[in-house]
C-alpha positions as a Markdown table, in Angstrom:
| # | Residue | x | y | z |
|---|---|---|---|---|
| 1 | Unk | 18.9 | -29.7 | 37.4 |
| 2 | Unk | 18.7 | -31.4 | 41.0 |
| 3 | Unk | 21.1 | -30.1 | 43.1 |
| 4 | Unk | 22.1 | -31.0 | 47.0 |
| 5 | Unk | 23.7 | -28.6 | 49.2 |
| 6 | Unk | 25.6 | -29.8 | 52.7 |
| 7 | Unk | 25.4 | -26.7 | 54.8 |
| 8 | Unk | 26.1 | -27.1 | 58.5 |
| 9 | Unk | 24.5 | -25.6 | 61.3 |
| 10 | Unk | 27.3 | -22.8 | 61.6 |
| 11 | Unk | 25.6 | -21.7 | 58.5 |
| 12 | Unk | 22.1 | -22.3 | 58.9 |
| 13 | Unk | 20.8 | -18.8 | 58.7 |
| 14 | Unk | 23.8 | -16.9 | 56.7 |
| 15 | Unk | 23.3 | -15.7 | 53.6 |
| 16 | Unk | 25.6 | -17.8 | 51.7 |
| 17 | Unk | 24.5 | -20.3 | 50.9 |
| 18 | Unk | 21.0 | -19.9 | 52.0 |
| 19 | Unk | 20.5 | -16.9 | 49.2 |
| 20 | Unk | 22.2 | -19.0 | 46.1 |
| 21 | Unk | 19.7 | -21.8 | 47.0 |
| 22 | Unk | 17.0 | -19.5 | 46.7 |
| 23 | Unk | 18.2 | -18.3 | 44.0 |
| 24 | Unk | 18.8 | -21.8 | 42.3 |
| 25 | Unk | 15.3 | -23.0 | 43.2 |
| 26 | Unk | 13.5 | -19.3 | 41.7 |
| 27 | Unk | 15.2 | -21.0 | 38.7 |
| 28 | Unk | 13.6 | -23.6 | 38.6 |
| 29 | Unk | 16.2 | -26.0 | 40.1 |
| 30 | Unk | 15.4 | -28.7 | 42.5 |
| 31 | Unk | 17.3 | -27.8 | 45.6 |
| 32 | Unk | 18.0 | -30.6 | 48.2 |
| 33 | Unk | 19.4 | -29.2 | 51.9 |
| 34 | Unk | 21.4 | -31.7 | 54.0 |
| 35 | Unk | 22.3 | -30.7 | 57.6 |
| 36 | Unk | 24.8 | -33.0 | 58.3 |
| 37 | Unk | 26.0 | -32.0 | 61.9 |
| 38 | Unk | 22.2 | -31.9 | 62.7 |
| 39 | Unk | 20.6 | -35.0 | 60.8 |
| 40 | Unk | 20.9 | -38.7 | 61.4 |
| 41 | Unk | 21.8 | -40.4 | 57.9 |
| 42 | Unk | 21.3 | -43.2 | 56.3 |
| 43 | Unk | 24.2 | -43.1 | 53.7 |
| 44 | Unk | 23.5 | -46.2 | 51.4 |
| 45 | Unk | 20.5 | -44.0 | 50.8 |
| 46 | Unk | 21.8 | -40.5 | 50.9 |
| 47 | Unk | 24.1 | -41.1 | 48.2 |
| 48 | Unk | 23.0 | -43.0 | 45.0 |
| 49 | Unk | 24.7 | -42.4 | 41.4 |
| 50 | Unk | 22.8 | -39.9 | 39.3 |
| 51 | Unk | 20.3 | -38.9 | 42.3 |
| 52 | Unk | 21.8 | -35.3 | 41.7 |
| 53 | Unk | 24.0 | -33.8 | 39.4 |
| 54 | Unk | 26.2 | -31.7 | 41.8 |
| 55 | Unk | 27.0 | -31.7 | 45.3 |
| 56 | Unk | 27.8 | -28.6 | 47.0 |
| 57 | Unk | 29.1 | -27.8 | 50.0 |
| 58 | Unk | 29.4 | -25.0 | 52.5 |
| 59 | Unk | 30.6 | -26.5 | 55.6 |
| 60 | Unk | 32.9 | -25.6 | 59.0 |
| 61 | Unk | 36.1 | -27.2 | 58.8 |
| 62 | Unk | 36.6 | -30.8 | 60.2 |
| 63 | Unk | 32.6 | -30.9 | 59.9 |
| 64 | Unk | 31.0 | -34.3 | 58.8 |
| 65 | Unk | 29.8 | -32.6 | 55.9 |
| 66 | Unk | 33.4 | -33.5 | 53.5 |
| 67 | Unk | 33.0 | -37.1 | 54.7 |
| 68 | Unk | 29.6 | -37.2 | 52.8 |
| 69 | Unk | 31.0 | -34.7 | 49.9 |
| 70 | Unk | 34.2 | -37.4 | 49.6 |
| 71 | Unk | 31.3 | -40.4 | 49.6 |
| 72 | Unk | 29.0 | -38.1 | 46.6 |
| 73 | Unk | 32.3 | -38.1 | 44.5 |
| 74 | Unk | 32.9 | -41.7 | 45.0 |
| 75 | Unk | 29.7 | -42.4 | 43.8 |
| 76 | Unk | 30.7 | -40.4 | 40.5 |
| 77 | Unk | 28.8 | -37.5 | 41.4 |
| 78 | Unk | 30.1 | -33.7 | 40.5 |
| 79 | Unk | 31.1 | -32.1 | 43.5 |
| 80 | Unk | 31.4 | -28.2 | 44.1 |
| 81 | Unk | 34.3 | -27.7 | 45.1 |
| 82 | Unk | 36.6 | -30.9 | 44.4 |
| 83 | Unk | 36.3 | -32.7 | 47.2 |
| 84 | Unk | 39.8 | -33.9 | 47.2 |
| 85 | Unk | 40.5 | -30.1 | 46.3 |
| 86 | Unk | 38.5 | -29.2 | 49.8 |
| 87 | Unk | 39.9 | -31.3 | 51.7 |
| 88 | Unk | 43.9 | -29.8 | 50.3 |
| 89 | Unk | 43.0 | -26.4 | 51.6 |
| 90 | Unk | 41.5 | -27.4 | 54.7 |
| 91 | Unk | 44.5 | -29.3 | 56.1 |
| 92 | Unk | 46.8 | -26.0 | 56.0 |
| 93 | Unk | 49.9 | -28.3 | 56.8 |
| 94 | Unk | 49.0 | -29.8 | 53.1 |
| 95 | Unk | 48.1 | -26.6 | 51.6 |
| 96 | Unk | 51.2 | -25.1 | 52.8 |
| 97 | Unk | 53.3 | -27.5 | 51.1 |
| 98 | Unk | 51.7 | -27.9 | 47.8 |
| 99 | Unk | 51.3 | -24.7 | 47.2 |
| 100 | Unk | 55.0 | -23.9 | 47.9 |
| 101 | Unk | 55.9 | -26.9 | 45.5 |
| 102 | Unk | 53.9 | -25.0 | 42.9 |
| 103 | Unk | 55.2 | -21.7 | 43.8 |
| 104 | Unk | 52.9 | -19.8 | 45.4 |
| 105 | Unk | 54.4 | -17.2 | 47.7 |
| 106 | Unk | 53.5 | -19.0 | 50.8 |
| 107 | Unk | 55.5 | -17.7 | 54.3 |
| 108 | Unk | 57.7 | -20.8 | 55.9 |
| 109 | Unk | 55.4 | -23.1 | 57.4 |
| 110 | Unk | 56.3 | -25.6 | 60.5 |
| 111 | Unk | 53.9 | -28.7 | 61.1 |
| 112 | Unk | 53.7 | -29.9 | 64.7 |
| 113 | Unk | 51.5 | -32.6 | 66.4 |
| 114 | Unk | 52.5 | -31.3 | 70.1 |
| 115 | Unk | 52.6 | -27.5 | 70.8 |
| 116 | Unk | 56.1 | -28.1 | 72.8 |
| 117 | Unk | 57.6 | -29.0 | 69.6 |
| 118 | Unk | 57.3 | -25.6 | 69.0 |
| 119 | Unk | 60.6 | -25.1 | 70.6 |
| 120 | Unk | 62.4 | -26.1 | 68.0 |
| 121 | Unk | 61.2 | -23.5 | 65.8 |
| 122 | Unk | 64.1 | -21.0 | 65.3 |
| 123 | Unk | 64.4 | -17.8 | 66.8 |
| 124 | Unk | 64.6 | -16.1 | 63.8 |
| 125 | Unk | 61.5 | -17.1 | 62.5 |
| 126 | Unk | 59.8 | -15.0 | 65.2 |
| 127 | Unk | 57.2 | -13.2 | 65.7 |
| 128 | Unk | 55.3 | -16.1 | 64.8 |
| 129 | Unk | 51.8 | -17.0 | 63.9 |
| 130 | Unk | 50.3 | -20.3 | 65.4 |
| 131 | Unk | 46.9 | -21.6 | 64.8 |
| 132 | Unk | 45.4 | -25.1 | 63.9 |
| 133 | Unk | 46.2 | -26.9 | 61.0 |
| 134 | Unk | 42.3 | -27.1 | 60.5 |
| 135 | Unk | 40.9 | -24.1 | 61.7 |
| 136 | Unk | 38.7 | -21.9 | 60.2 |
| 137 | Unk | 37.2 | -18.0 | 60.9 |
| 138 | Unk | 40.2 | -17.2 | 63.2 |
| 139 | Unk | 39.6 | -19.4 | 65.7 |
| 140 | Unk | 42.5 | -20.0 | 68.1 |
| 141 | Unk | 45.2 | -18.0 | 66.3 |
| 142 | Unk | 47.9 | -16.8 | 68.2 |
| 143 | Unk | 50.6 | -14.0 | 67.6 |
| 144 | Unk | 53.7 | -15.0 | 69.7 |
| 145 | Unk | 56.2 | -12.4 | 69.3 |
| 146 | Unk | 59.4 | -13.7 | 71.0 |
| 147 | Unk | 60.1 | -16.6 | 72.2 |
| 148 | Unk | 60.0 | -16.1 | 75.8 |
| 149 | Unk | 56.2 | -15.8 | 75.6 |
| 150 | Unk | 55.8 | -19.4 | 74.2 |
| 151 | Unk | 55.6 | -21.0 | 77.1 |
| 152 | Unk | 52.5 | -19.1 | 78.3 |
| 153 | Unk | 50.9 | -20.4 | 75.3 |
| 154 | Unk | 51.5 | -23.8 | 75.8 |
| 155 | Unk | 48.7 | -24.6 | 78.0 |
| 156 | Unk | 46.5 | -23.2 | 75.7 |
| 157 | Unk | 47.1 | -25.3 | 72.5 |
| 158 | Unk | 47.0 | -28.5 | 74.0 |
| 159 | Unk | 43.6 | -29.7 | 72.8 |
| 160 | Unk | 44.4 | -28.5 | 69.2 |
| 161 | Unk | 45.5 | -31.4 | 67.4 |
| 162 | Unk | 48.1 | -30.6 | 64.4 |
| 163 | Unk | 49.4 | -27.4 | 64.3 |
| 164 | Unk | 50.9 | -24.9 | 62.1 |
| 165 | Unk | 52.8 | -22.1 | 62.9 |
| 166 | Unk | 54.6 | -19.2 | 60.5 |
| 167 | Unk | 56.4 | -16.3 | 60.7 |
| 168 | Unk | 54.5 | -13.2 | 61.0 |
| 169 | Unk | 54.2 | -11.3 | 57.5 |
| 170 | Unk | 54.4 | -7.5 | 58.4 |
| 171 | Unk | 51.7 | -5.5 | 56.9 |
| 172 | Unk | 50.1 | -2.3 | 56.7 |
| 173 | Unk | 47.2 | -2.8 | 59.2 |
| 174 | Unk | 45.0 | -4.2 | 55.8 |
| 175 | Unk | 45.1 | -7.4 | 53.9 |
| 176 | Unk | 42.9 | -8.5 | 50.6 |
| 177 | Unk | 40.5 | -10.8 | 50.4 |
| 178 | Unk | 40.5 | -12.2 | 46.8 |
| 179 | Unk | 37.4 | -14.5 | 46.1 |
| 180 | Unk | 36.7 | -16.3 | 42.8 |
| 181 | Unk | 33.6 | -16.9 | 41.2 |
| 182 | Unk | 32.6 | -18.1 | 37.8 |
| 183 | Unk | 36.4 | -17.4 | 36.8 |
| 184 | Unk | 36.1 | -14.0 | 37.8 |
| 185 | Unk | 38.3 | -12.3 | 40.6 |
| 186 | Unk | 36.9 | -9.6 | 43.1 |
| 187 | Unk | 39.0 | -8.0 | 46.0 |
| 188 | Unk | 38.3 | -6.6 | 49.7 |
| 189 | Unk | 40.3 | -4.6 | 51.7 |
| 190 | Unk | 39.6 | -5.2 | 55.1 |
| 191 | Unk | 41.4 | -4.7 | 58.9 |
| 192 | Unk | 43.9 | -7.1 | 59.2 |
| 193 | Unk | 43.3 | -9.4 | 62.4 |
| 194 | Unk | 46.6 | -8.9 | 64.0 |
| 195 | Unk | 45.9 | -5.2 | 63.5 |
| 196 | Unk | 42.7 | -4.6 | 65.4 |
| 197 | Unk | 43.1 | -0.7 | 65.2 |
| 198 | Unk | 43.6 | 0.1 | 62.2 |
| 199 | Unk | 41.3 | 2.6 | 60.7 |
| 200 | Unk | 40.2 | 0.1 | 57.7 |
| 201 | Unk | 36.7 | -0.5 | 56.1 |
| 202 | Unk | 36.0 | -3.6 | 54.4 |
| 203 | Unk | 35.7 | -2.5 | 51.1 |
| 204 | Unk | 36.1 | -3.1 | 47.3 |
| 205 | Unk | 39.0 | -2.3 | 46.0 |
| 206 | Unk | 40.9 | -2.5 | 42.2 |
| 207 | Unk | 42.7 | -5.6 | 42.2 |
| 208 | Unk | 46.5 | -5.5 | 41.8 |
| 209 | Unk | 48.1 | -7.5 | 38.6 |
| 210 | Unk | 50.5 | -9.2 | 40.7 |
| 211 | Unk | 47.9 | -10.4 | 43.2 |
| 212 | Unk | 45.6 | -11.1 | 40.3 |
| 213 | Unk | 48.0 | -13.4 | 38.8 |
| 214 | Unk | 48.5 | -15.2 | 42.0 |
| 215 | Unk | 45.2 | -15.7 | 42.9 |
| 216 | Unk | 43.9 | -17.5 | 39.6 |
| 217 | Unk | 47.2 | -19.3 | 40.1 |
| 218 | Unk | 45.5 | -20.5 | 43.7 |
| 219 | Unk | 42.7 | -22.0 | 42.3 |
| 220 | Unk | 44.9 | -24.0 | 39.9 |
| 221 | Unk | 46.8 | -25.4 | 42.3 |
| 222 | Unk | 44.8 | -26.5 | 44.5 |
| 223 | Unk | 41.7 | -27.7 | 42.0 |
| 224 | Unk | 39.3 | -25.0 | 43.4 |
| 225 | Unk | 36.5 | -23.5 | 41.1 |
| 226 | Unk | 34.7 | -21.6 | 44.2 |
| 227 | Unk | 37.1 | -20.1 | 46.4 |
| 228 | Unk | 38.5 | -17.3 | 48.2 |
| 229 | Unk | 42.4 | -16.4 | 49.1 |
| 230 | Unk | 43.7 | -13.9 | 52.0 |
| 231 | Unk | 46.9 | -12.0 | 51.1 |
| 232 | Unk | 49.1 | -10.0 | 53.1 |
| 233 | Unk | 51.1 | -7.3 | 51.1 |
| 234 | Unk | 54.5 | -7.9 | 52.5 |
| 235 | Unk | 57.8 | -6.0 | 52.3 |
| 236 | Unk | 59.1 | -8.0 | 49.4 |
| 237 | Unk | 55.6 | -8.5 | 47.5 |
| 238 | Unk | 52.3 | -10.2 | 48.2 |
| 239 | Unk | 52.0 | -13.3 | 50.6 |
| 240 | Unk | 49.5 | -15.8 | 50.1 |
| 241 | Unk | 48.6 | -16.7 | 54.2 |
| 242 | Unk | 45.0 | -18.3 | 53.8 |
| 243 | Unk | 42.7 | -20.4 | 51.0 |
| 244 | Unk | 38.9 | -21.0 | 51.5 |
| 245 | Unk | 36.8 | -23.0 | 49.8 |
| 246 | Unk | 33.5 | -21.7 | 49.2 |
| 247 | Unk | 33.9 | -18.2 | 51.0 |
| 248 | Unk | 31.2 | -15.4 | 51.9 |
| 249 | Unk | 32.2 | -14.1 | 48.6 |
| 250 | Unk | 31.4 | -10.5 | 50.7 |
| 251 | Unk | 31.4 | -7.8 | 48.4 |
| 252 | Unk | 31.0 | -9.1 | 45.5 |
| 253 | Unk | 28.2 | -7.8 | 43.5 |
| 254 | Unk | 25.5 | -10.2 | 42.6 |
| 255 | Unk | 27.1 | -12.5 | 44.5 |
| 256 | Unk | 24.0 | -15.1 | 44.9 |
| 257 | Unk | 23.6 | -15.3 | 41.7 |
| 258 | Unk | 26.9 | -15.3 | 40.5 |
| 259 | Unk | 27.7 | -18.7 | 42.8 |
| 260 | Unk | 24.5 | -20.4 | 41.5 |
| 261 | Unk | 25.5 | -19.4 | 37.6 |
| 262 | Unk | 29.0 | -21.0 | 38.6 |
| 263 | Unk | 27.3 | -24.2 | 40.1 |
| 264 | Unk | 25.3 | -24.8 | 37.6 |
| 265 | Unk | 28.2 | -24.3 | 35.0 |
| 266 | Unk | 30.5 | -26.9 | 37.1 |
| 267 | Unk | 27.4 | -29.5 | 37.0 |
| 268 | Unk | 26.9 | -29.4 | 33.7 |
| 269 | Unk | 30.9 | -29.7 | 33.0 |
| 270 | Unk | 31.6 | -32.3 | 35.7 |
| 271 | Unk | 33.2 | -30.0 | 37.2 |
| 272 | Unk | 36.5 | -30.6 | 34.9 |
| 273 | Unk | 39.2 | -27.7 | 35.1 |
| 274 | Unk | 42.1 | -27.2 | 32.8 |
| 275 | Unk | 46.0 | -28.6 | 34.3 |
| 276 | Unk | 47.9 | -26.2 | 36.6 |
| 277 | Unk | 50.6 | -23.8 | 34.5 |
| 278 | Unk | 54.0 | -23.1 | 36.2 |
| 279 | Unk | 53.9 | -19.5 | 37.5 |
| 280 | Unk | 57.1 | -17.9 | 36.1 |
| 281 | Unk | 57.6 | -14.8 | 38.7 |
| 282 | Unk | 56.6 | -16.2 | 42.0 |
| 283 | Unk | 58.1 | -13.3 | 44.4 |
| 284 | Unk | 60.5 | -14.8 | 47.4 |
| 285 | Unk | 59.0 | -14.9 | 50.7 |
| 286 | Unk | 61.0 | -12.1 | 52.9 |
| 287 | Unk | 62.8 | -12.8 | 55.8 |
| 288 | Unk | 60.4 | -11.4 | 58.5 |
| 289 | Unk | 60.9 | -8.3 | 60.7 |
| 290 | Unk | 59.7 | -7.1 | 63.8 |
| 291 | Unk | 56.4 | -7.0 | 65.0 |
| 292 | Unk | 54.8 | -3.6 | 65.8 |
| 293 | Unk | 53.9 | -2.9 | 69.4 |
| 294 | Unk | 50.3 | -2.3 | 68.1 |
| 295 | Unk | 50.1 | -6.3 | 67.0 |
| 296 | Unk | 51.8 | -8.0 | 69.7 |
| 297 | Unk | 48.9 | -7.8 | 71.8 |
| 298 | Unk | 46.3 | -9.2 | 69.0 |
| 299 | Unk | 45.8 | -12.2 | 67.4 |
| 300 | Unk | 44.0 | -13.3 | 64.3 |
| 301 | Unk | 44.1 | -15.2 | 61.3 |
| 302 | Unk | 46.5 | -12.7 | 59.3 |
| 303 | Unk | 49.3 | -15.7 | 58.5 |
């Protein structure tokens, strides 16, 4: 098969994807590399019907590279993930409210073009978790835990475009990273962001039923084949507080070749995925409690 990856220059030396392309190409794959934030293009002859049979693509968010993903799939070309799919988990305003219109157990989210209109976020809904609506890697997230401190934050959000903002989901110290691959579902424990102390390994772990359930349910709701879902284990059940597409899949055994086994299986489908079910025990989302002292001071991408 003749495959073409967009990988940006964030991830120009990590092993994902870098090791699945190997991988691919030891198979016997053709493997094309596009570096779209480093490369001038010519797109009428970048992307040509049947030049490939998939795209990938493993990219920073807001990165050129979903332009030419979107500009693949018009061209009727398979793309890993769905790049409409990609682009609904990206925008976490979106992602926050279709995944709550499908159920998922997703904290409250407020949308906000101007970081003053944070003010009109209720006092109840504090401490509260800020970051862009289209960041990634826990860049810029804030933990604001009363509403006095807000206005020292302004300032510093007012280059950030959209943002989102939720109430803080109090936790252990430890959250789950859930990645799926090839159908398959694998699960890290790791330090939670806003917890910076705690003594936590990232590790393996067995996956929990409930969390199980909700994080195949993820992947149908969005469209995702590839992905990875952060959940917080919250006083009235698990909270769903991030969704990547195309993850580091850390942890996961085999995980190069696992990803190129589930590319090839998506180009050879067309990357077709069966209709979202309903999920019949969705848990509430709790009404949120204080902050501990040990998290006020942190910040992170843990909602």
């Amino acid at each position: 098969m003749r495959l073409c990856f967009l990988v940006e220059e964030h991830y120009r030396h990590d092993g994902m994807p870098n090791e699945v392309v190997r991988q691919l190409t030891a198979w016997g794959h053709q493997v094309d590399v596009v570096r779209p934030g480093g490369s001038l293009l010519r797109m009428d002859g970048l992307v040509r019907a049947g030049a490939h049979d998939a795209w990938v693509l493993k990219t920073v968010s807001g990165g050129p590279g979903l332009t030419l993903l979107e500009a693949a799939a018009a061209a009727g070309t398979t793309t890993v993930n769905d790049a409409r799919s990609i682009r609904g988990v990206r925008d976490k305003a979106l992602a926050a409210a279709l995944g709550s219109a499908r159920g998922l157990p997703l904290p409250p989210t407020y949308a906000l073009a101007r970081p003053e209109l944070l003010a009109g976020v209720p006092d109840s809904a504090y401490p509260l978790v800020v970051k862009p609506a289209d960041g990634s890697s826990g860049r810029d997230v804030h933990l604001v835990p009363s509403p006095d401190r807000l206005a020292a934050l302004l300032p510093e959000l007012g280059g950030e475009g959209m943002l989102i903002a939720q109430p803080y989901v109090p936790n252990s110290g430890t959250d789950l990273k859930v990645y799926c691959v090839g159908g398959e579902l694998y699960a890290t424990e790791r330090r939670s962001p806003l917890h910076p102390d705690a003594p936590v390994r990232e590790r393996r772990v067995r996956l929990p039923q409930e969390v199980a359930r909700i994080a195949a349910r993820v992947g149908e709701v969005y469209g995702l084949d590839l992905y990875g879902v952060d959940v917080l284990l919250g006083p009235d059940g698990p909270v769903v507080v991030d969704v990547n597409d195309f993850p580091s899949f850390r942890q996961v055994p085999d995980a190069a070749a696992r990803v190129a086994r589930a590319v090839l299986d998506l180009a050879r489908s067309g990357g077709e995925r069966p209709p979202a079910a309903p999920l019949p025990t969705a848990r509430p989302y709790a009404r949120p409690v204080p902050v501990p002292a040990q998290a006020a001071a942190g910040a992170g991408d843990g909602a």
